[in-house]
N, CA, C and O atoms as a GROMACS GRO file, in nm:
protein
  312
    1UNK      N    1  -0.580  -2.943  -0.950
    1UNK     CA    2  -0.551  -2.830  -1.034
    1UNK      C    3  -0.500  -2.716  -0.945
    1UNK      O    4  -0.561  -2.687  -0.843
    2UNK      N    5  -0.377  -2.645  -0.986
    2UNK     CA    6  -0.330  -2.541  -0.867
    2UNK      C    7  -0.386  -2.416  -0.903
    2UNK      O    8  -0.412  -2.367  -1.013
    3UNK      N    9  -0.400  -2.371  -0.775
    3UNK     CA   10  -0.417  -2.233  -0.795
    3UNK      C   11  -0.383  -2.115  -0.786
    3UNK      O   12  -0.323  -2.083  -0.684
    4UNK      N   13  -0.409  -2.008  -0.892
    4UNK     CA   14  -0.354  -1.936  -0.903
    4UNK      C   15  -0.380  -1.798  -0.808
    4UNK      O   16  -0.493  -1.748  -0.813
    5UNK      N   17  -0.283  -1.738  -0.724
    5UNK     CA   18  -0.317  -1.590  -0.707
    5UNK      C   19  -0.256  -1.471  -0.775
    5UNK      O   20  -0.144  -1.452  -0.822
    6UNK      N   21  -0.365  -1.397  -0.766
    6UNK     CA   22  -0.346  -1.250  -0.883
    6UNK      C   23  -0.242  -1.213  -0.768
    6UNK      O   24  -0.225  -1.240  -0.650
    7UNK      N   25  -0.171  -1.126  -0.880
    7UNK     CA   26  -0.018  -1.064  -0.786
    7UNK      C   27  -0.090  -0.926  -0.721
    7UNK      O   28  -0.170  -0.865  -0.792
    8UNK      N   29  -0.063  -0.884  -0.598
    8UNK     CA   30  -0.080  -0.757  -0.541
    8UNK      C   31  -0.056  -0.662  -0.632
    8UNK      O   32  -0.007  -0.687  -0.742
    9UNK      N   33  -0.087  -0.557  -0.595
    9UNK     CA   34  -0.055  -0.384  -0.688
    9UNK      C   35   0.049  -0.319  -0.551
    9UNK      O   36   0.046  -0.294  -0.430
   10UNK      N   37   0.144  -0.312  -0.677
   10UNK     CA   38   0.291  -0.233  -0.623
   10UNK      C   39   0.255  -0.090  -0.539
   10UNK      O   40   0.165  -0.007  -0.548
   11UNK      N   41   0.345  -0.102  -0.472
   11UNK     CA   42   0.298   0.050  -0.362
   11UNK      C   43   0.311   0.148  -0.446
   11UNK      O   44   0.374   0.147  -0.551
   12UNK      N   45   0.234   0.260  -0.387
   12UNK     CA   46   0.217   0.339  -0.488
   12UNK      C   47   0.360   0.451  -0.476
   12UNK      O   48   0.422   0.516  -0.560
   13UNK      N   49   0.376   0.434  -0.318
   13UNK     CA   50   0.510   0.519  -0.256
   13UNK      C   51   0.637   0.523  -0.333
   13UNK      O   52   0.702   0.605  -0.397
   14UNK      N   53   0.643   0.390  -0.296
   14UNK     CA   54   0.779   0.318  -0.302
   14UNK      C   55   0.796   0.237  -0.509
   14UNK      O   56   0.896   0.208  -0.575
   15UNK      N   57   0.695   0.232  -0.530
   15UNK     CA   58   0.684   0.168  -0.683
   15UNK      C   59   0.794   0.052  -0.660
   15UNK      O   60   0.897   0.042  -0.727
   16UNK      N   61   0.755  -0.040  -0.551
   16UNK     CA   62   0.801  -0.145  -0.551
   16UNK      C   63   0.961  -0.157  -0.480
   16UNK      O   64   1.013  -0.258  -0.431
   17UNK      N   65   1.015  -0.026  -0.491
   17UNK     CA   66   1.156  -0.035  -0.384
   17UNK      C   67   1.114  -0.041  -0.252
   17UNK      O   68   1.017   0.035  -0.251
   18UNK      N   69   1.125  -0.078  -0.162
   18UNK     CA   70   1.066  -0.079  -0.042
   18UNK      C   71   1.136  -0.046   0.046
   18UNK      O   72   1.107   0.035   0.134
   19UNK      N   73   1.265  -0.122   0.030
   19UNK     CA   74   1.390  -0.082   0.125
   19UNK      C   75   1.521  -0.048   0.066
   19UNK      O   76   1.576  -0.131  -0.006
   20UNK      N   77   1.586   0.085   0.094
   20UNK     CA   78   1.726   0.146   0.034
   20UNK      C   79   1.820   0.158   0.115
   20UNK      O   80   1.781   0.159   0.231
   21UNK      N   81   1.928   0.168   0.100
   21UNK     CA   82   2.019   0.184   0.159
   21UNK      C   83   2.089   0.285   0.117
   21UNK      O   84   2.129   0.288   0.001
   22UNK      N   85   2.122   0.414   0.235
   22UNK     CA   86   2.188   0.559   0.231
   22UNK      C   87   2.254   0.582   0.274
   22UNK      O   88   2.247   0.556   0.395
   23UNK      N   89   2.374   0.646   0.227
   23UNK     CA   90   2.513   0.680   0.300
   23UNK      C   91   2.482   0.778   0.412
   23UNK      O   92   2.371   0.831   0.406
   24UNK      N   93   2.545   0.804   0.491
   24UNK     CA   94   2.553   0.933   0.608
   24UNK      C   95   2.630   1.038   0.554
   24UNK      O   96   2.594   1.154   0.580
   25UNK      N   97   2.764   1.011   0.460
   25UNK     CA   98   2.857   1.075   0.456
   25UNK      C   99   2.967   1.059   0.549
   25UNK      O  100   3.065   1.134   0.543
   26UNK      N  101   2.958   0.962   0.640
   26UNK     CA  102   3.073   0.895   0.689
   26UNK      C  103   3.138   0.819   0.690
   26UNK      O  104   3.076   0.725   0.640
   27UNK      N  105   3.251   0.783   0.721
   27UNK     CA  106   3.318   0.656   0.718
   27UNK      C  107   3.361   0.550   0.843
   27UNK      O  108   3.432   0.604   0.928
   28UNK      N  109   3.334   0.427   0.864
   28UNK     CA  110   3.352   0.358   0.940
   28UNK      C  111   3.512   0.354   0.988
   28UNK      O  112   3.587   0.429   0.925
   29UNK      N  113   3.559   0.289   1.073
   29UNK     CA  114   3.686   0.294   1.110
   29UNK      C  115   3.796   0.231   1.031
   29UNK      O  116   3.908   0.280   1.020
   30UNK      N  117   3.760   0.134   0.983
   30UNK     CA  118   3.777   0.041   0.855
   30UNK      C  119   3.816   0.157   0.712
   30UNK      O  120   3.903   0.116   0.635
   31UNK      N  121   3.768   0.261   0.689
   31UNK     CA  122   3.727   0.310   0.595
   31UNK      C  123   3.624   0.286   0.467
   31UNK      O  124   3.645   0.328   0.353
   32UNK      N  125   3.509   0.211   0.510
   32UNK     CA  126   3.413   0.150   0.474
   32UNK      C  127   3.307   0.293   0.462
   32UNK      O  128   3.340   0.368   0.553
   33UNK      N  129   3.214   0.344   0.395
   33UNK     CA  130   3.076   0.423   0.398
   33UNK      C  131   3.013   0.368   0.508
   33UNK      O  132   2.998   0.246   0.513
   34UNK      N  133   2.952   0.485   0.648
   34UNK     CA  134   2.865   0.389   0.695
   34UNK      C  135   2.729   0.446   0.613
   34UNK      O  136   2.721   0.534   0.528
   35UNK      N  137   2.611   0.349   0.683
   35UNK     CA  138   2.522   0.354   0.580
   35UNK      C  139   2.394   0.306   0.693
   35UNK      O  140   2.407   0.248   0.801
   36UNK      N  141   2.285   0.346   0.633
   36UNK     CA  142   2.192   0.354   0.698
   36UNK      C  143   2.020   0.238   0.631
   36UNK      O  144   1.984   0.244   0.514
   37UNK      N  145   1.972   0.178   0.703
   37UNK     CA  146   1.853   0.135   0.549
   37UNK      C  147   1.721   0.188   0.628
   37UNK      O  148   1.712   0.211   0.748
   38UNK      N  149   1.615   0.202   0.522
   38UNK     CA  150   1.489   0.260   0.542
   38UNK      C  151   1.444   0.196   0.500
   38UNK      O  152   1.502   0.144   0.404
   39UNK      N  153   1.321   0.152   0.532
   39UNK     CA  154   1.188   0.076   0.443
   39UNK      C  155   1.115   0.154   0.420
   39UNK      O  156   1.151   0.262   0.466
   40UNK      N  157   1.016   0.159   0.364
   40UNK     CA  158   0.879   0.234   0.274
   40UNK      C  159   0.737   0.222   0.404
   40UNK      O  160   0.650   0.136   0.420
   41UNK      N  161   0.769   0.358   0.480
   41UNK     CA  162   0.651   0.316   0.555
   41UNK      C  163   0.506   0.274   0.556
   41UNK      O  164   0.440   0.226   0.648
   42UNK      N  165   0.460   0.312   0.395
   42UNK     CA  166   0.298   0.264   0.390
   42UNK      C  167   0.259   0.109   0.323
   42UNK      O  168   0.153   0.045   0.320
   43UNK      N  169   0.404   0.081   0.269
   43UNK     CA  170   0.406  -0.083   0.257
   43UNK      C  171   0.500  -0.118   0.359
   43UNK      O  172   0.548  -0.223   0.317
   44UNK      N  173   0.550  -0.092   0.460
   44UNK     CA  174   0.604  -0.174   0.585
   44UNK      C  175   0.733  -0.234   0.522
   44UNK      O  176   0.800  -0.308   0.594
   45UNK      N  177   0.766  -0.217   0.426
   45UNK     CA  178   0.899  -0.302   0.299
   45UNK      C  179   0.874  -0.424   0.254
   45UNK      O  180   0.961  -0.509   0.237
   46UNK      N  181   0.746  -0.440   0.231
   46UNK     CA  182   0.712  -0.546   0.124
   46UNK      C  183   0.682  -0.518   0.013
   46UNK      O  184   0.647  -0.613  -0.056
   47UNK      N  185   0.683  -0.345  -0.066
   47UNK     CA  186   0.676  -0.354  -0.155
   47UNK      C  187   0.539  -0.346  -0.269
   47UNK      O  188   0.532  -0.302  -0.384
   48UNK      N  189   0.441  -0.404  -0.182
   48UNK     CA  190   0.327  -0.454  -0.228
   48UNK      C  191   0.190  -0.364  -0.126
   48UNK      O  192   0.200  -0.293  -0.026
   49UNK      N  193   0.092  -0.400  -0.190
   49UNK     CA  194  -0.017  -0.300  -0.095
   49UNK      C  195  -0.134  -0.422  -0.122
   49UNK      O  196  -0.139  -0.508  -0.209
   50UNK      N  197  -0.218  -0.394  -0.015
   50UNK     CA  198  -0.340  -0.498  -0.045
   50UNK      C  199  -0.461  -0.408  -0.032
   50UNK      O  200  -0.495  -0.310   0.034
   51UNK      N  201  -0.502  -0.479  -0.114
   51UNK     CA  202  -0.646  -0.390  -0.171
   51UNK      C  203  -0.746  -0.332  -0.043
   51UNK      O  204  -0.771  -0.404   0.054
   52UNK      N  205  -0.792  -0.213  -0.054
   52UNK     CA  206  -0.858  -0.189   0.049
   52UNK      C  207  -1.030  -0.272   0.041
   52UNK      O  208  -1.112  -0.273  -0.052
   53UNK      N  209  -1.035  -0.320   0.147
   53UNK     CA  210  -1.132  -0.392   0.204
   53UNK      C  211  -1.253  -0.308   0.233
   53UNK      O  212  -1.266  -0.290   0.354
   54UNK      N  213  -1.386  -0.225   0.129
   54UNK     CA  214  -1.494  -0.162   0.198
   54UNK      C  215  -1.562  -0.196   0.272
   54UNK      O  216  -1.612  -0.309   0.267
   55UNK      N  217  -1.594  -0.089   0.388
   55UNK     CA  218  -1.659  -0.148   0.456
   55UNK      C  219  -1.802  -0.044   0.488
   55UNK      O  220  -1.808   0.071   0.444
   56UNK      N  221  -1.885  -0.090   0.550
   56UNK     CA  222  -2.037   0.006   0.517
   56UNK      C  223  -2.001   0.111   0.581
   56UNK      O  224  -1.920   0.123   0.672
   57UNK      N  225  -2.077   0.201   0.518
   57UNK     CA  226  -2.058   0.377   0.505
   57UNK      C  227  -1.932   0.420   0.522
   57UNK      O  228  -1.911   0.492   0.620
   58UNK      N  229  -1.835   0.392   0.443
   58UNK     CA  230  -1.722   0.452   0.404
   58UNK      C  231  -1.708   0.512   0.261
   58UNK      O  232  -1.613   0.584   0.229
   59UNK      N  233  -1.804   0.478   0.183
   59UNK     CA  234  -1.809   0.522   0.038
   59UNK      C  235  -1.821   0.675   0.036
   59UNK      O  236  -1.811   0.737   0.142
   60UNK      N  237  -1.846   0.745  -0.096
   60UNK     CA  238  -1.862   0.862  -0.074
   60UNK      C  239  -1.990   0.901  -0.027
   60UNK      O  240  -1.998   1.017   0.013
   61UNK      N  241  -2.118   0.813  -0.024
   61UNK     CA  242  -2.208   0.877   0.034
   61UNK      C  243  -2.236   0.874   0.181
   61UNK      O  244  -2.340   0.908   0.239
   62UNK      N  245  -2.103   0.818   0.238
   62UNK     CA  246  -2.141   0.864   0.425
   62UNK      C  247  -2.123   1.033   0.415
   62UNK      O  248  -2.189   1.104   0.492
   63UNK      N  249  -2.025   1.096   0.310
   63UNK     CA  250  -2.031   1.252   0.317
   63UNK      C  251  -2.134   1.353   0.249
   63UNK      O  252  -2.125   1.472   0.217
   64UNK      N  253  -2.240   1.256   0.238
   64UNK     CA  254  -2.359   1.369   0.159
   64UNK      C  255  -2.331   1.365  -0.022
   64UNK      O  256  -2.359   1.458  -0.097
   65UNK      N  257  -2.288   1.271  -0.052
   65UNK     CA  258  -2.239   1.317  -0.175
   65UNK      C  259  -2.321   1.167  -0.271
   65UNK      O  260  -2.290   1.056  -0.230
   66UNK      N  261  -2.399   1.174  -0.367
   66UNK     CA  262  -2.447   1.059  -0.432
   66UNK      C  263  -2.330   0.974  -0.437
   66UNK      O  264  -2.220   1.031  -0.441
   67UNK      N  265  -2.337   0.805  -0.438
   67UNK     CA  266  -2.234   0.744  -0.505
   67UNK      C  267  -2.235   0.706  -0.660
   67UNK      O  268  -2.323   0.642  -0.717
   68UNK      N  269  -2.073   0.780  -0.739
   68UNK     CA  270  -2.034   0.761  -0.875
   68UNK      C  271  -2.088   0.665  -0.916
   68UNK      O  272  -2.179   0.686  -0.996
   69UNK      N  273  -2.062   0.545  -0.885
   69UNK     CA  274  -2.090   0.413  -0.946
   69UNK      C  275  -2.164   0.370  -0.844
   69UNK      O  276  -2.111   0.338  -0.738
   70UNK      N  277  -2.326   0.361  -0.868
   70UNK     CA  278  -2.390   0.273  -0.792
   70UNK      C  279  -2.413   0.126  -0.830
   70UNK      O  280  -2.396   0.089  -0.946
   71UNK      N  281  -2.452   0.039  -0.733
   71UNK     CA  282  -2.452  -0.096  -0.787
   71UNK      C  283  -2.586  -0.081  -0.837
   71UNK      O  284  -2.645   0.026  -0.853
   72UNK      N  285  -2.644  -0.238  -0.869
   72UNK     CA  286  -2.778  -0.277  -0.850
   72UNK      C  287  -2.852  -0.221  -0.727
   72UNK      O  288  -2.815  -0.206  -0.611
   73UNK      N  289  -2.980  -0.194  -0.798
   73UNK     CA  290  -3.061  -0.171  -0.615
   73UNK      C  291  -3.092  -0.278  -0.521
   73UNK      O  292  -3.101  -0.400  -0.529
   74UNK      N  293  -3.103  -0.196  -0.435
   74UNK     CA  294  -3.096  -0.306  -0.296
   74UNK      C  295  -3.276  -0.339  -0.256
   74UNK      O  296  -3.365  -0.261  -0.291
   75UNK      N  297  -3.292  -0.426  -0.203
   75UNK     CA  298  -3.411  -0.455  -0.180
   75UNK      C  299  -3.427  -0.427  -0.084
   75UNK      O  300  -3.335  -0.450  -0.006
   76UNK      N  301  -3.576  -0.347  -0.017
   76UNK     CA  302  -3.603  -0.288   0.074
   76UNK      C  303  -3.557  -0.391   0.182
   76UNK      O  304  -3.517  -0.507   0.171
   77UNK      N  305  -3.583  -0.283   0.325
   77UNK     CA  306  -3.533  -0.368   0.424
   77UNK      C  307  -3.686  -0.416   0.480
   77UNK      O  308  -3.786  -0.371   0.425
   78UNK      N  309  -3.695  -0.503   0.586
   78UNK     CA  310  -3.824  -0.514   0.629
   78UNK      C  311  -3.776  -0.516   0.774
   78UNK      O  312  -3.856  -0.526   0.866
   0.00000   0.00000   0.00000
């Protein structure tokens, strides 16, 4: 049975354009536009973003602040 993966969530930057291509306002010797391309620096030009990965005390309560959504409680430590 194959399996399926959920599609990434589109950058939030770029909304999925990643890489464009922009004139200078010049012209090549040819008389061609030259032209320049950029990618989307916080998706690298893929377009896509991958979910951030938590990791311990990065939530909001490493800053003093209760966390919004707490889970289940945790069982003491011993």
């Amino acid at each position: 049975m194959p399996q399926h993966t959920p599609p990434r969530p589109i950058c939030g930057h770029c909304d999925g354009f990643p890489t464009v291509t922009i004139t200078t306002g010049t012209r090549t010797p040819d008389g061609q536009r030259q032209t320049i391309t950029a990618h989307c620096p916080a998706c690298r030009g893929t377009g896509h973003t991958t979910p951030p990965v938590p990791t311990p005390g990065s939530g909001p309560e490493r800053h003093g602040r209760p966390d919004p959504h707490p889970g289940p409680p945790r069982p003491p430590r011993q």
